[in-house]
C-alpha positions as CSV (number, residue, x, y, z in Angstrom):
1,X,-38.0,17.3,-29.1
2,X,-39.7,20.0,-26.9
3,X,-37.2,21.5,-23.9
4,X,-38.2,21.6,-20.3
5,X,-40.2,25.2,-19.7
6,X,-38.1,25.2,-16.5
7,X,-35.0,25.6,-18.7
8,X,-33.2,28.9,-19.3
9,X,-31.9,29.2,-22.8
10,X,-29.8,31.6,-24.4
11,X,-31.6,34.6,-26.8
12,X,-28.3,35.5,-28.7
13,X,-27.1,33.7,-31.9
14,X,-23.1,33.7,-32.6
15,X,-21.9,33.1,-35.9
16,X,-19.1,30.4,-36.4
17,X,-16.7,30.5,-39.4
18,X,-16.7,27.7,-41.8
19,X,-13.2,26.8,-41.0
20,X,-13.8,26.3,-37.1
21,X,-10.2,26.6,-36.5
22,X,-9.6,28.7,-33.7
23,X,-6.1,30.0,-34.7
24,X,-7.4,31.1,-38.2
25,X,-10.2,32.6,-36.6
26,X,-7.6,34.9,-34.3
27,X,-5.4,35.7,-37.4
28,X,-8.2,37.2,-39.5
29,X,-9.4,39.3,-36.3
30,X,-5.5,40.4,-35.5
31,X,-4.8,41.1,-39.7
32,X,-7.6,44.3,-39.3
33,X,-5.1,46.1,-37.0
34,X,-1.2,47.3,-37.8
35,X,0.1,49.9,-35.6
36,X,-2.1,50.3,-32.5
37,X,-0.6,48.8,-29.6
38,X,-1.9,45.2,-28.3
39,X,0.2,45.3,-25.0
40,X,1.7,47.3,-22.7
41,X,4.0,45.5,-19.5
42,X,3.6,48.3,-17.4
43,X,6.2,47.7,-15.2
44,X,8.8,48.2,-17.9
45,X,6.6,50.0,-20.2
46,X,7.3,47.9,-23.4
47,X,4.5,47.5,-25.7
48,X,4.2,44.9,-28.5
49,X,1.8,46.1,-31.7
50,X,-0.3,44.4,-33.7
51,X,1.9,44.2,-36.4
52,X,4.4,42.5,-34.2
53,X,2.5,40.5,-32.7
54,X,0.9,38.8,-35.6
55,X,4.3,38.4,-36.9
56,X,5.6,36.8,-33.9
57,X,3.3,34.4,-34.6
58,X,3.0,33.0,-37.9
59,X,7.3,33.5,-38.1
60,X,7.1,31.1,-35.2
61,X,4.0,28.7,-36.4
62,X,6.0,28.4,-39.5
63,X,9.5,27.3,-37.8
64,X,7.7,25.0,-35.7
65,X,6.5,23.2,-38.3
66,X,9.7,22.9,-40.5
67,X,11.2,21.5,-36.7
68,X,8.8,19.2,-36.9
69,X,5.5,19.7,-35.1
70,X,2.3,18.1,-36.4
71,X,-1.1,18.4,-35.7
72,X,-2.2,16.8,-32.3
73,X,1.1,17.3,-31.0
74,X,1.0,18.7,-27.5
75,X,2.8,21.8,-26.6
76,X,3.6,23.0,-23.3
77,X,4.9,26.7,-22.4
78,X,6.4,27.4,-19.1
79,X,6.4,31.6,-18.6
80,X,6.3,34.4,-16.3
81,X,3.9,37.1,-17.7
82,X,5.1,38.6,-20.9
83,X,4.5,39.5,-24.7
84,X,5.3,36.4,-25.7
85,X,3.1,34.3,-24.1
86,X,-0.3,35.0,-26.4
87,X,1.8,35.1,-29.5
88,X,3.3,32.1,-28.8
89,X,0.2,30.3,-27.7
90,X,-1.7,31.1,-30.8
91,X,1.5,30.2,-33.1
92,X,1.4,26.7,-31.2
93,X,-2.4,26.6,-32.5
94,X,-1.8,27.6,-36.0
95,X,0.3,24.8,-36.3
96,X,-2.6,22.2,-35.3
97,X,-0.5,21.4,-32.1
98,X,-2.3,21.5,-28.1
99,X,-1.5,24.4,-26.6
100,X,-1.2,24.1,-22.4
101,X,0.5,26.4,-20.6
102,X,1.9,26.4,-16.9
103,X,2.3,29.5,-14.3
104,X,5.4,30.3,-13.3
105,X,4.2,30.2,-9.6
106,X,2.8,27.1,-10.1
107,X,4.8,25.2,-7.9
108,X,6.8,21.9,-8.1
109,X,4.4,19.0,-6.8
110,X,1.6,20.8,-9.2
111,X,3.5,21.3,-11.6
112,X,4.9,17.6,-12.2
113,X,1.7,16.4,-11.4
114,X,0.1,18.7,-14.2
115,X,3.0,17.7,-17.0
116,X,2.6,13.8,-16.0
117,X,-1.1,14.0,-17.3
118,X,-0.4,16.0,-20.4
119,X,2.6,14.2,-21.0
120,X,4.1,17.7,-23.9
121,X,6.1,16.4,-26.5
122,X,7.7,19.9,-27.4
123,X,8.5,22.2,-24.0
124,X,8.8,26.0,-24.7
125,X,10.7,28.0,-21.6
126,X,11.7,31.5,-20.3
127,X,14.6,31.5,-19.1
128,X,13.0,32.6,-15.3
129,X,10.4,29.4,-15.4
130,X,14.2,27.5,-16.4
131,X,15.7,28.7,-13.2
132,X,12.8,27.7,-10.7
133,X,12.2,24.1,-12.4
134,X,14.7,23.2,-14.9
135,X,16.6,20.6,-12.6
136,X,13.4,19.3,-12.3
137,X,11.8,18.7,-15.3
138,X,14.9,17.7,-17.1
139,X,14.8,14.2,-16.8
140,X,11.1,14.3,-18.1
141,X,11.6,11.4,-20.9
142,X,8.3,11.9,-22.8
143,X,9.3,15.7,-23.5
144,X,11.4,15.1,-27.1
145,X,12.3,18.7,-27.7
146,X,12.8,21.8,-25.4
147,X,12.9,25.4,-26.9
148,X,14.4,28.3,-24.9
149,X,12.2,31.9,-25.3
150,X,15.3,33.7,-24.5
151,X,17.0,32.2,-26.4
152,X,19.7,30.2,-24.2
153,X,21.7,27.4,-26.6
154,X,22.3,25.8,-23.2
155,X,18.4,24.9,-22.3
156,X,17.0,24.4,-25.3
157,X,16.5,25.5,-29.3
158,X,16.7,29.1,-29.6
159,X,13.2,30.2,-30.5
160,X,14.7,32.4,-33.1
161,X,16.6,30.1,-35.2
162,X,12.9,28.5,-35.3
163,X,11.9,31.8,-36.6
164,X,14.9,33.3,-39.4
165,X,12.1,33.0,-42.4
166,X,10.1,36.5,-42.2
167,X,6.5,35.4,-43.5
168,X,3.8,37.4,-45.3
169,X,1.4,37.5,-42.6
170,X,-1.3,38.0,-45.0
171,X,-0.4,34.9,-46.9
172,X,-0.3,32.5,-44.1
173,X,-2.5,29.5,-43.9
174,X,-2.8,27.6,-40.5
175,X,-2.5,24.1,-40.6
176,X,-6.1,22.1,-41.6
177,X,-8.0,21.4,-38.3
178,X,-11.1,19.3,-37.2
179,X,-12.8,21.9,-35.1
180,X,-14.8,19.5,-33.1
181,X,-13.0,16.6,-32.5
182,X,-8.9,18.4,-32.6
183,X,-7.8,19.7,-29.0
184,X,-6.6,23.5,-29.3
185,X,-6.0,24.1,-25.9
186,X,-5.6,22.2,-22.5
187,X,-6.0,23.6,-19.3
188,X,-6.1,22.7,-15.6
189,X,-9.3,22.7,-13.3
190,X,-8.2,24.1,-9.7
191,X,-8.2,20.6,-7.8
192,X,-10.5,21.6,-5.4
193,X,-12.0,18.7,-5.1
194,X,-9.2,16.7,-5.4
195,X,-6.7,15.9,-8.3
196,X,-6.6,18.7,-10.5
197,X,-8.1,17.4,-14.2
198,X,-6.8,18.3,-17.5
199,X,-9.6,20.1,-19.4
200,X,-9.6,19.5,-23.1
201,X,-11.4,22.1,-25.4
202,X,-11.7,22.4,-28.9
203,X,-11.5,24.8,-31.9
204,X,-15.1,25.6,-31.5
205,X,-15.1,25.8,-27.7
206,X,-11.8,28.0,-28.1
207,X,-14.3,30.3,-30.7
208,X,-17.0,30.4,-28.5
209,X,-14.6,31.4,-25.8
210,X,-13.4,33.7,-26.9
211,X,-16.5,35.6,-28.9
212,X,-18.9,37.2,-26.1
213,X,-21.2,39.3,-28.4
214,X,-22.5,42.5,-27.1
215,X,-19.9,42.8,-25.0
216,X,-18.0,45.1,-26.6
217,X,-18.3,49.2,-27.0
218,X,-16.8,51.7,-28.8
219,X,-15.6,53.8,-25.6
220,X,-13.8,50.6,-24.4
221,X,-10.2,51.6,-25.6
222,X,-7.6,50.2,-22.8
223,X,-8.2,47.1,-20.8
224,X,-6.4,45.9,-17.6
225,X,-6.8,42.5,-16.4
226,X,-4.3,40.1,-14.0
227,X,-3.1,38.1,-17.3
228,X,-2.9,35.2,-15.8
229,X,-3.1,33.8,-18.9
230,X,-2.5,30.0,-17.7
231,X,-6.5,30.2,-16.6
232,X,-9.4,30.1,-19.2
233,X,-10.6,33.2,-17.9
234,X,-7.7,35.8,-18.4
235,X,-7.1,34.4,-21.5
236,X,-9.9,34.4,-23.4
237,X,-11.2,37.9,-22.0
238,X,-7.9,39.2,-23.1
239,X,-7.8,37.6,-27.1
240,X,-11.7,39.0,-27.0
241,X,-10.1,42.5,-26.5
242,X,-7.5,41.7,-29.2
243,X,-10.1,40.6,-31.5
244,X,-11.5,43.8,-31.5
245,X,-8.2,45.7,-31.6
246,X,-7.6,47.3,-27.8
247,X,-5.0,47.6,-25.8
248,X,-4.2,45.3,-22.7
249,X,-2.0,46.7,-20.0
250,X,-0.8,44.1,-17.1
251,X,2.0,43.8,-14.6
252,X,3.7,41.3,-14.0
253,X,3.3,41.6,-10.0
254,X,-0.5,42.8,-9.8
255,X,-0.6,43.9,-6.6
256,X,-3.7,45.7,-5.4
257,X,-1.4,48.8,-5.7
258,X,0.3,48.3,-9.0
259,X,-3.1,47.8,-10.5
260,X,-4.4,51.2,-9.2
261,X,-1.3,52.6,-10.5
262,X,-2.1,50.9,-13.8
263,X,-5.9,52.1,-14.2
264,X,-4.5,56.0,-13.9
265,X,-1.1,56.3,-15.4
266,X,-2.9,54.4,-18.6
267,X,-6.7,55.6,-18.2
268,X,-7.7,52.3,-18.2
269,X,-11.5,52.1,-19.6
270,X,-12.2,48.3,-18.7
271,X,-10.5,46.3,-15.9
272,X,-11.5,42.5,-15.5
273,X,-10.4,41.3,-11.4
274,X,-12.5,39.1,-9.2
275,X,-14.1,40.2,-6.5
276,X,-11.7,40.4,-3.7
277,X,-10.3,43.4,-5.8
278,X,-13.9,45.0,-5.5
279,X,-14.0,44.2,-2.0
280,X,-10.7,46.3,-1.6
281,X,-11.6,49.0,-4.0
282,X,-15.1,49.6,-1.8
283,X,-12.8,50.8,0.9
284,X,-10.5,52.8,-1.0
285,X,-10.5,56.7,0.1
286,X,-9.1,58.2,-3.4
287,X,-12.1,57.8,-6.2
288,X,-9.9,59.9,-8.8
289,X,-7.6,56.9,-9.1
290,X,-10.0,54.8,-11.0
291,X,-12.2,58.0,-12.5
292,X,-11.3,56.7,-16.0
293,X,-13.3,53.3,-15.5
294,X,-16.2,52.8,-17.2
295,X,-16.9,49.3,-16.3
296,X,-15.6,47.1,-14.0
297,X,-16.3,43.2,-14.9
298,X,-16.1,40.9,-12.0
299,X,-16.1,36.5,-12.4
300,X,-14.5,34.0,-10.6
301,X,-16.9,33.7,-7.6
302,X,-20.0,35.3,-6.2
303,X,-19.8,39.1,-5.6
304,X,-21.1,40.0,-2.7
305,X,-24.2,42.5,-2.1
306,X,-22.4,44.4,0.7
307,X,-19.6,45.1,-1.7
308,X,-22.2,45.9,-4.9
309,X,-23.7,48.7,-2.9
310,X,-20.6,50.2,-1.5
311,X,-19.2,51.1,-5.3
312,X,-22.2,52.1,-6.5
313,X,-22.0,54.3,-3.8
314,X,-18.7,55.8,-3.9
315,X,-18.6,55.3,-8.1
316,X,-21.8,56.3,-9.4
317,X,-20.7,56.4,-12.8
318,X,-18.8,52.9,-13.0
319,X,-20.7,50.0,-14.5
320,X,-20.3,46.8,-12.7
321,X,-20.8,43.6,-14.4
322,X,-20.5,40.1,-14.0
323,X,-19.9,37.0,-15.7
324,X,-20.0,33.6,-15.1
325,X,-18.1,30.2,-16.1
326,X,-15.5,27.5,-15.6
327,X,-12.6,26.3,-17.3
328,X,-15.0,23.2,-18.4
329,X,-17.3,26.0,-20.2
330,X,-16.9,29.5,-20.6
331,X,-19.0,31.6,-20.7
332,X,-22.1,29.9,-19.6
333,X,-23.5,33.7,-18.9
334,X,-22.8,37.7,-18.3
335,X,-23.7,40.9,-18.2
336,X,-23.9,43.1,-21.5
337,X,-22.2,46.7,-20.7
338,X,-25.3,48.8,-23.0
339,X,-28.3,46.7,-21.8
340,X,-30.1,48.8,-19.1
341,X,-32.2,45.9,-17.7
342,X,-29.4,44.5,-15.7
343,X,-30.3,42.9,-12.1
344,X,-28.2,44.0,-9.3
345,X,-25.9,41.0,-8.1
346,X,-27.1,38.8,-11.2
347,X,-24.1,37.0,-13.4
348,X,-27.2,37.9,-16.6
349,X,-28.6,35.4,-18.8
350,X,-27.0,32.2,-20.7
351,X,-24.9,33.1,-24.0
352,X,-23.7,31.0,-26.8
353,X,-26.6,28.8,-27.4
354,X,-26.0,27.4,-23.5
355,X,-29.2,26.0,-21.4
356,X,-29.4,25.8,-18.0
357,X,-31.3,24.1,-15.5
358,X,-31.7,24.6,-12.0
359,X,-32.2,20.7,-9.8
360,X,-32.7,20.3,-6.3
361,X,-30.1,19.0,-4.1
362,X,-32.1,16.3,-2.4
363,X,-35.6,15.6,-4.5
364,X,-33.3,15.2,-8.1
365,X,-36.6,17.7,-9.8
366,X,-35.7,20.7,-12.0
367,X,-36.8,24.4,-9.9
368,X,-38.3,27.2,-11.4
369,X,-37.7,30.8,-10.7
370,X,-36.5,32.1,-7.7
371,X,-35.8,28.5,-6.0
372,X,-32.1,27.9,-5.3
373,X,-30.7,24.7,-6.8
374,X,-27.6,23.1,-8.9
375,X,-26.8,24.6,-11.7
376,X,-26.8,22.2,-15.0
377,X,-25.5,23.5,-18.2
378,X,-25.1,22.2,-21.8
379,X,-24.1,23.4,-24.8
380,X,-20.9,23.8,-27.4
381,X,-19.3,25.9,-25.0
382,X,-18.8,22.8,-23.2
383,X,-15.5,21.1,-23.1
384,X,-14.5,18.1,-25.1
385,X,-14.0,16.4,-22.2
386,X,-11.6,15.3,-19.2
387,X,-8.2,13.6,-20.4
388,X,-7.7,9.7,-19.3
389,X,-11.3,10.7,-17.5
390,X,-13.7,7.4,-18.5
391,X,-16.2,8.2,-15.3
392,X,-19.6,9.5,-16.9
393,X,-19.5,13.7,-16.2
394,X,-23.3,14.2,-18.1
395,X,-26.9,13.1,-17.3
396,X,-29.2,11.8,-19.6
397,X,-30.3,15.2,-21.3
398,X,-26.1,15.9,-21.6
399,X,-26.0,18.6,-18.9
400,X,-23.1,18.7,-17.1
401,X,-23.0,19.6,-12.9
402,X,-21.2,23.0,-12.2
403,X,-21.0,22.3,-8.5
404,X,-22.4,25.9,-8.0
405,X,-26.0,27.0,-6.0
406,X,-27.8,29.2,-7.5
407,X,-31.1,30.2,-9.1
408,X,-32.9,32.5,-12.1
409,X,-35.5,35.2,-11.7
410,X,-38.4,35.5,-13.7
411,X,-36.5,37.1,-16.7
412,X,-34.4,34.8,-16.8
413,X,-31.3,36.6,-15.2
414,X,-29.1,34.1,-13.0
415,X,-27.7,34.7,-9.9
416,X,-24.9,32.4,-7.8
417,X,-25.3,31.9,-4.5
418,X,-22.2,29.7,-3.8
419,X,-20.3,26.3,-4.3
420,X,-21.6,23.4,-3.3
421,X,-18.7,21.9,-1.7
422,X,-18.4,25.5,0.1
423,X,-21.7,25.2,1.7
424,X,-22.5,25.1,5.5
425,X,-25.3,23.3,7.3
426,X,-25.7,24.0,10.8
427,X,-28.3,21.5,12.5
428,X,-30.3,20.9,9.4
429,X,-30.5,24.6,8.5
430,X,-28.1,25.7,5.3
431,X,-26.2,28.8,6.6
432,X,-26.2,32.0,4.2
433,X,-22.2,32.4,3.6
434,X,-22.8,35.1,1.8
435,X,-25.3,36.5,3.8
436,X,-23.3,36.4,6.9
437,X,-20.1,37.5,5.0
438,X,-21.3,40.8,4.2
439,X,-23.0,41.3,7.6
440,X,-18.8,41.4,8.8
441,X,-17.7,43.1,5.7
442,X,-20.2,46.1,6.9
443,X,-18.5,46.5,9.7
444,X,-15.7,49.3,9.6
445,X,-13.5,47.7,11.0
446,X,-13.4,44.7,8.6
447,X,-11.1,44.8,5.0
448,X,-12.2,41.4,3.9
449,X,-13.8,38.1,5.1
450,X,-14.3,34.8,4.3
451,X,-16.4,32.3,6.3
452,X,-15.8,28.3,6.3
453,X,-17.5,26.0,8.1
454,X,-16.0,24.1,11.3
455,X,-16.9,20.5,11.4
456,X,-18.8,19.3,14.1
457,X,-20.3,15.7,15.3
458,X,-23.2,16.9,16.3
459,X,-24.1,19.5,14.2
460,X,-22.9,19.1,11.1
461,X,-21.2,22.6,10.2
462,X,-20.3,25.7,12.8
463,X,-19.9,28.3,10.8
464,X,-16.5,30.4,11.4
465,X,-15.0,33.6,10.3
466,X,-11.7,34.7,8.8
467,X,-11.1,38.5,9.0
468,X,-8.5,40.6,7.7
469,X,-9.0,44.3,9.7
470,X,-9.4,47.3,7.6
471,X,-5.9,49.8,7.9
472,X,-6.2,53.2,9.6
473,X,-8.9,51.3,12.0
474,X,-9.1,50.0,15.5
475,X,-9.2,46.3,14.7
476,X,-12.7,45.0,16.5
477,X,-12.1,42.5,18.8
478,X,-13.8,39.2,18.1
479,X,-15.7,38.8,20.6
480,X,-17.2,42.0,19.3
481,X,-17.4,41.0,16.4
482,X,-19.1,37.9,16.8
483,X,-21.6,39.4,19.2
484,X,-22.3,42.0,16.1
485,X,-23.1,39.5,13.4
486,X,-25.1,37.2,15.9
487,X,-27.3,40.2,16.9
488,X,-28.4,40.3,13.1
489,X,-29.1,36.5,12.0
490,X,-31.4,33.7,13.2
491,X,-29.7,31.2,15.4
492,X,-28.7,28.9,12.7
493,X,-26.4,31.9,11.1
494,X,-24.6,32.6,14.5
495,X,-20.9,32.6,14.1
496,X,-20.3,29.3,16.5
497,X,-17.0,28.9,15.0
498,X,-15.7,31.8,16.1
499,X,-13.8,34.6,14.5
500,X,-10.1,34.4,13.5
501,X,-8.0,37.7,12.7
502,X,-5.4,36.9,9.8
503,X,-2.8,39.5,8.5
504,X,-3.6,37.9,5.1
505,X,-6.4,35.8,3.6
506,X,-5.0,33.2,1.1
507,X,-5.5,33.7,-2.3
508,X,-4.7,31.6,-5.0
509,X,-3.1,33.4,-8.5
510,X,-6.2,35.3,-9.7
511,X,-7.0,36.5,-6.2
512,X,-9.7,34.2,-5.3
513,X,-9.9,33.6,-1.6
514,X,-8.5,29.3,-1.1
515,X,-11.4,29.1,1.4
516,X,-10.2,25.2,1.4
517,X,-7.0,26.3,2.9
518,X,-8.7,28.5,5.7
519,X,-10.9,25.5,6.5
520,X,-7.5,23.1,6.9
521,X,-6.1,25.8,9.1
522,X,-9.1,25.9,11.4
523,X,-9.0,22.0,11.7
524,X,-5.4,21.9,12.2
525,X,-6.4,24.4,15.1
526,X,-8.5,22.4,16.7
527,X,-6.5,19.5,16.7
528,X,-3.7,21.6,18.2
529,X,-5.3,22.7,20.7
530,X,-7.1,19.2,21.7
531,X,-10.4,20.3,21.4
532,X,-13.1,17.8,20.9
533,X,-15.2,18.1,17.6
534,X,-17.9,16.1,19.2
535,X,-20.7,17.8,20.4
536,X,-19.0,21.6,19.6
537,X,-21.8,23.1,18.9
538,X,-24.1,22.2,22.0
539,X,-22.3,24.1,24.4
540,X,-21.5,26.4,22.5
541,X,-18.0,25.9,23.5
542,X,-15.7,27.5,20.4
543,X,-16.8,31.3,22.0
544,X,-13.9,31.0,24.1
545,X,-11.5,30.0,21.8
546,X,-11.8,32.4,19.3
547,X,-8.7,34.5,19.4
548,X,-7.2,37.2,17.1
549,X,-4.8,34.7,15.1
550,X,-2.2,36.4,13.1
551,X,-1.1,33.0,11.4
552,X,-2.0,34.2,8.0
């Protein structure tokens, strides 16, 4: 079969081991390294090695099998941020159990919602998650066996009674796997577009993962990340690191501030954040907190231009990267840190055997470079597929939808332009969110912004802004504002929504901006305040509502 010339394939070949079990293929990686420290909580400064963390594991692989835990078991861990978690997670996969994992700040309708789908036979707690959410999980009849971390008699098994027989690491076997048809991990989309979905991925996906060839450089010693290590992409960045024997330093608060502190007390070499940290960082006065950076790797949504220029400005010497992906595949693409024909703004070319095609949103026909489309992916980074999901998620060829926009340049290098769902037509005309984002985000009195669309009858979309001001500034009116951006952009990009001043933009637990939630707050406005959505748009009629709204 010949492919589509229109399709973007990848030009870099990864090696799978015979054995295609994930948790084998971690053990060999973390059995190179003894001594050198694997993590550091640097809020208490306790670090775990390698040694102990590999021991962790296969003592506790090993006691989970004697209790009683098979292969396609599922296995559910409920933790703050801490050592444990990774070792834990990859003992849960040695033993040819499903590993999921929930957040601590997940929340109690989520979180019942998320362990109804899964439905965990075994339930592994810290005593913190036990605190928040013990009353309510109790009851949970389809959870058999509960197993404290802390080792409280009164919630659960000690995890160290599990864990009395001291194993030879290097004698260890996992427990036999089917790499392509056996779940190893199950994760949870974001439910933006409704019910969150359970994501099911394989050994090989969990490989592929967590293998990103050419990423890696000699130089790249200490790593920071947010290690939130309930979403695909803090934890596979972080076992890539341990694969290759660094050392990860988190906090289990990372605050804009604490990270700072982080990247200088601990000369941190690589730090993986999304973009709103970027966006912060471009305004930050002191460049000799992060001098020890030598690349900053941004994912999670579109980084904006503004922002691009603005630390390539103030750090000349920082490489900035991005990547690109989704708990249903990742990674689909990124940036390699020694290849010098990188594309300002791209997310760089497909990896791990993935192919990509780019369709138009209204004629169905695949686009060719430099026309903005769909983005369509296959390939065996792609899931195994939804749980108790029987709709059909693949076309004909087997690509599956990302929901993104976006489009490739002649070399093939891809760049995102935005979500689909988060797009805004005005009158016909689609509305450049990005565009008009860092139109407000050059202004110097604007921190960060975020633009939504506000529904209208007529019109389809008015296009609205969300502004945090920037400290130490007088905040611009918005009025002012508005006049500014409107002065720049056709007549299709004017800001007919408004602008809104928040204390706060809402973030979800990685830091990405819940535009969803800004777009609910600006509908709940208007329904306050009895304004008609018909016909908003004609008039004109939302420049005299806009307000500076500190309802963050």
């Amino acid at each position: 079969m010949l492919n589509n010339p229109l399709y973007i394939m990848s030009d870099q070949e990864t090696l799978l081991p015979a054995h295609c079990h994930f948790g084998k293929y971690m053990l060999d990686c973390l059995r190179n390294f003894s001594d050198e420290i694997a993590l550091v909580n640097s809020e208490t400064n306790k670090s775990i090695t390698y040694k102990e963390f590999t021991q962790y594991a296969v003592d506790l692989s090993y006691g989970l099998h004697h209790l009683g835990m098979r292969r396609g078991d599922v296995v559910a861990l409920g933790s703050e941020r801490r050592h444990e978690f990774l070792p834990t997670m990859l003992a849960v996969v040695m033993s040819g159990a499903t590993f999921t994992s929930l957040d601590y700040d997940e929340g109690q309708v989520p979180l019942l919602q998320k362990l109804n789908q899964i439905k965990p036979k075994y339930f592994i707690h810290t005593d913190l998650f036990w605190q928040r959410y013990g009353k309510m999980i109790k009851p949970l009849d389809f959870i058999e066996t509960w197993i404290s971390l802390d080792d409280s008699a009164d919630t659960g098994i000690p995890v160290s009674t599990l864990m009395e027989t001291s194993v030879d690491v290097n004698l260890f076997e996992p427990i036999e796997v089917n790499g392509k048809t056996d779940v190893a991990v199950a994760q949870y989309t974001s439910g933006t577009t409704g019910t969150s979905k359970v994501v099911l991925s394989n050994h090989i996906n969990c490989i592929l993962m967590s293998a990103k060839p050419g990423l890696m450089k000699d130089t790249f010693k200490i790593m920071s990340c947010r290690a939130t290590w309930t979403s695909n992409y803090d934890c596979f960045f972080t076992i890539t690191f341990l694969m290759f024997g660094r050392t990860i330093v988190y906090h289990p608060e990372p605050t804009y501030e604490n990270i700072l502190n982080d990247i200088l007390k601990y000369q941190v070499n690589f730090a993986v954040y999304e973009p709103s940290f970027l966006t912060l960082l471009s305004k930050q006065e002191d460049v000799e907190t992060t001098k020890s950076l030598q690349v900053f790797f941004s994912a999670g949504s579109a980084l904006r231009r503004e922002v691009i220029n603005k630390i390539m400005e103030r750090y000349p010497k920082l490489q900035l990267l991005q990547g690109y992906g989704m708990t249903e595949g990742n990674p689909l693409s990124f940036e390699k840190p020694h290849f010098f024909g990188n594309r300002l703004g791209s997310v760089g070319k497909p990896c791990h055997y993935t192919t990509i095609k780019i369709i138009d949103r209204s004629s169905r026909r695949v686009l060719g470079p430099n026309q903005q489309g769909e983005i369509w992916f296959r390939g065996p980074v792609l899931m195994k597929g939804y749980l108790n999901y029987k709709d059909e998620i693949l076309d004909t060829e087997g690509f599956f939808n990302t929901g993104d926009l976006g489009y490739y340049d002649d070399d093939h290098f891809l760049f995102i332009v935005n979500r689909a769902k988060d797009s805004i037509v005005y009158d016909g005309f689609e509305v450049g969110v990005v565009d008009l984002e860092n139109l407000l985000l050059r202004h110097g009195g604007v921190r960060e912004a975020c633009v939504v669309g506000a529904p209208d009858a007529v019109y389809g979309d008015l296009p609205a802004a969300f502004v945090v001001a920037a400290p130490g500034a007088p905040a611009p009116a918005p009025d002012e504002l508005r006049a500014y951006v409107d002065s720049l952009v056709a007549p299709h990009m004017r800001l007919r929504g408004g602008v809104r001043f928040l204390d706060a933009l809402p973030k979800n637990k990685r830091g990405k901006i819940l535009r969803e939630s800004l777009k609910n707050l600006l509908i709940h406005e208007l329904k306050t305040d009895g304004i008609e959505q018909r016909g908003l748009g004609c008039t004109d009629g939302m420049a005299t509502k806009t307000r500076n709204s500190k309802t963050g």
